[in-house]
C-alpha positions in Angstrom: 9.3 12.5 -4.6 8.1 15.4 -2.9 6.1 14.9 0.5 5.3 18.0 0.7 3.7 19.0 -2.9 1.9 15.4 -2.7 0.4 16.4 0.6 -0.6 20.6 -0.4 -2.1 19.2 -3.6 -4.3 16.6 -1.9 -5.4 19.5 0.6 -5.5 21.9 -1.7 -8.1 19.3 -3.2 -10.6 18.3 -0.4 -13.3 19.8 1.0 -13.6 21.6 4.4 -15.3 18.3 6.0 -13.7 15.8 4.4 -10.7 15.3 7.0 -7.6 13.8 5.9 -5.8 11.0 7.7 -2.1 10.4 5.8 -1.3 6.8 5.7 2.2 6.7 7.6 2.4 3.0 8.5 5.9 1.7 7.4 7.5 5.0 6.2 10.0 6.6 8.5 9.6 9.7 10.9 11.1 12.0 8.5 8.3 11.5 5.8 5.6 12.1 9.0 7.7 15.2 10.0 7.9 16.2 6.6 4.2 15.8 6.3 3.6 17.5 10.2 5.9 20.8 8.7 3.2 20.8 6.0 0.3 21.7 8.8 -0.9 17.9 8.6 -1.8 16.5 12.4 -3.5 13.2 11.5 -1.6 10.2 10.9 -2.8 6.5 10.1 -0.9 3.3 11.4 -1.6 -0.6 11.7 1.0 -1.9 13.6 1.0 -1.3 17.2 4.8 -2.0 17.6 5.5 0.4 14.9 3.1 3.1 16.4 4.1 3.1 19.5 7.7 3.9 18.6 6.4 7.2 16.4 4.6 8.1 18.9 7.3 8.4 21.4 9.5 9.9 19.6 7.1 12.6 17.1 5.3 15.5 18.4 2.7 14.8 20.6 -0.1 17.2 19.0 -0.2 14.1 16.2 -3.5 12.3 15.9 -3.0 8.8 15.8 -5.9 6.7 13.8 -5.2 3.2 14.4 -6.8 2.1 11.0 -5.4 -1.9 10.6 -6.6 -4.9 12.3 -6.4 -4.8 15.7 -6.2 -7.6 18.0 -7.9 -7.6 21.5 -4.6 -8.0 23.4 -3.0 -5.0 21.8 -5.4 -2.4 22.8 -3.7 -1.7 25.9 -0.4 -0.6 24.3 -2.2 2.1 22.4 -4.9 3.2 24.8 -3.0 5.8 26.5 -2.9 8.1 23.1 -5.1 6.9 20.9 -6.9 9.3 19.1 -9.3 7.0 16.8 -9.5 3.4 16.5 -10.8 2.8 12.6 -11.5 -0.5 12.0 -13.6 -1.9 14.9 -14.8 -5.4 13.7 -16.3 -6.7 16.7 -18.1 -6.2 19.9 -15.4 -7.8 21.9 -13.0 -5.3 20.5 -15.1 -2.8 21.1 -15.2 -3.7 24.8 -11.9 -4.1 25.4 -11.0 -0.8 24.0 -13.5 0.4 26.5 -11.4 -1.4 29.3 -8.3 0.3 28.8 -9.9 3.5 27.9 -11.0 3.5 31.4 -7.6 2.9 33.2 -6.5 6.2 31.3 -9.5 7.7 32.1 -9.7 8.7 28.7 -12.9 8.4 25.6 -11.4 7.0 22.2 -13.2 7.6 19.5 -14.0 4.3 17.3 -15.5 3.5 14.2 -17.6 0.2 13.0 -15.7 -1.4 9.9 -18.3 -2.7 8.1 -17.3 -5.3 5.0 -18.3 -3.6 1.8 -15.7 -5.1 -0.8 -15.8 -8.5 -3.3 -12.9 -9.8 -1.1 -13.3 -12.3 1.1 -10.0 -10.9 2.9 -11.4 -7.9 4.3 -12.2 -7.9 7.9 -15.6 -6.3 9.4 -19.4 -6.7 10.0 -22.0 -7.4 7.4 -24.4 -5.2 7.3 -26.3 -7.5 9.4 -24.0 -8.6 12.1 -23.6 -5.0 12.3 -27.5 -4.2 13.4 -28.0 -7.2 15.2 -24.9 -6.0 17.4 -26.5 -2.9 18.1 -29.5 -3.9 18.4 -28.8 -6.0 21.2 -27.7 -2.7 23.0 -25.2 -3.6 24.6 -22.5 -1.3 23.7 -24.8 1.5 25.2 -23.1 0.6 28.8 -19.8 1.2 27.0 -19.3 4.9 28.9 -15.2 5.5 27.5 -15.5 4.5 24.1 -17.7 6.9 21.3 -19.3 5.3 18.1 -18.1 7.9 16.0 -19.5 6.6 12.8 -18.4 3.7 10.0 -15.0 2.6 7.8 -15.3 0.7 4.6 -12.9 -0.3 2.1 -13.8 -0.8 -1.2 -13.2 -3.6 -3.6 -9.4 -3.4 -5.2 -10.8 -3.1 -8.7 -10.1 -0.5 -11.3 -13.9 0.0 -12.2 -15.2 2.8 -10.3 -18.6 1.7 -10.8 -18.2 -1.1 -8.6 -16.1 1.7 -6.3 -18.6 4.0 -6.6 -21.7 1.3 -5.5 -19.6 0.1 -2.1 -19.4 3.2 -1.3 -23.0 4.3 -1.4 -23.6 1.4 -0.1 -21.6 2.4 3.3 -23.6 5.6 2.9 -26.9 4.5 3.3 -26.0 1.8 5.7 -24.7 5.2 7.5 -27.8 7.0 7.3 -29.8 4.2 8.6 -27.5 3.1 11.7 -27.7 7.0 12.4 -31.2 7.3 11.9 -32.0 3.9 14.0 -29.6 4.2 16.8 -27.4 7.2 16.7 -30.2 9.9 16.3 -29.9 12.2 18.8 -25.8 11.5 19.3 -23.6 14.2 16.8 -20.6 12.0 18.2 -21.9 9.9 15.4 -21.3 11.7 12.1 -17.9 10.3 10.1 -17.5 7.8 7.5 -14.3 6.6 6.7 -13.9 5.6 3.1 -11.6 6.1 0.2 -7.5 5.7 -0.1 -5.2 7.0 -2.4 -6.3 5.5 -5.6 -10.3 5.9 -5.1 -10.2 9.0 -2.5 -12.4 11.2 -5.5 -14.8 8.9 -5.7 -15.4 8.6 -1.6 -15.3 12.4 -1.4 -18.4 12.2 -4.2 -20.0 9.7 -2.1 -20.1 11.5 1.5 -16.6 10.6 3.1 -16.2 12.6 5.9 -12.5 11.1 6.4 -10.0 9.6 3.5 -7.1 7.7 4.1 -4.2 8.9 1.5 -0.8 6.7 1.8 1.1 6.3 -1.4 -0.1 9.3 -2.8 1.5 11.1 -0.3 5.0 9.2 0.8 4.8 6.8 -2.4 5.2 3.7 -2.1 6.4 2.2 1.0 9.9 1.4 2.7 9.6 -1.7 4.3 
């Protein structure tokens, strides 16, 4: 397996604005250094435990997305470097990472995971709870943390019609939270959808940021 091919082909691949975050979580430093030698700088991760010890021991120009679930009393481990927190699914997550953020005096970018996907399993807001949570407007007293936009997985199906229709789906559901509550904020402006098997499809349907694991590292060492 070649880290480094798998990674220039995938860049070679995607467009200017589509960023790419390469799914590190459970594969050793030498595959992210492998990756890092390659030019790439943005790195995914869902275990706090296993971030934190990267992120000690890599170079510190690395973007860390946290992109699992993260639980409330975990925020403060990764608050000091955090780049992007992916998969908000709550207001109360969303405040606490406003909490730390202000003991660092830091801003940490975060996005709204909203629950797109057949599975029951995914974690995030409906559509609904999503508007009625910033509706309330609340979060607007939230000065260190930066709605940066939305995440979405898709169902884990083969047919990329049903791919393709969560996707557009989160786009529209984009368009309408930035037309509704994020209009006069550029902050606002990623979506977050696509991984290694349905990437193409996200790209078609206005990713702004993928998430590539396997395709890059293969599969993982656990």
């Amino acid at each position: 397996m070649d880290i480094l091919k798998n990674l220039q082909e995938i860049q070679a691949e995607i467009p200017d604005n589509v960023k790419l975050v390469a799914v590190s979580k459970f594969h050793p430093n030498e595959y992210i250094e492998t990756a890092y030698s390659g030019g790439q700088r943005i790195f995914g991760e869902s275990k706090e435990q296993e971030l934190s010890k990267k992120q000690a021991t890599l170079p510190n120009d690395i973007q860390w997305h946290f992109i699992g679930h993260l639980q409330t009393n975990k925020v403060k481990y990764i608050a000091p470097y955090i780049a992007m927190v992916e998969a908000v699914d709550s207001y109360k997550l969303l405040s606490e990472i406003n909490k730390q953020a202000i003991k660092h005096n830091r801003t940490i970018a975060c996005l709204l995971e909203i629950h797109i996907a057949q599975e029951e399993s995914k974690y995030g807001f409906t559509f609904d709870t999503c508007r009625d949570m910033l509706q309330s407007g609340e979060w607007k007293s939230l000065k260190n943390v930066t709605i940066a936009g939305v995440m979405g997985m898709a169902t884990n199906t083969d047919n990329e019609q049903e791919i393709e229709r969560e996707f557009l789906s989160l786009k529209h559901f984009f368009d309408e939270l930035k037309h509704d509550f994020f209009n006069d904020q550029p902050s606002f402006c990623e979506i977050s959808m696509g991984m290694s098997h349905d990437y193409r499809i996200a790209i078609r349907t206005g990713a702004t940021i993928i998430r590539v694991g396997s395709k890059i590292f293969g599969e993982r060492v656990y």
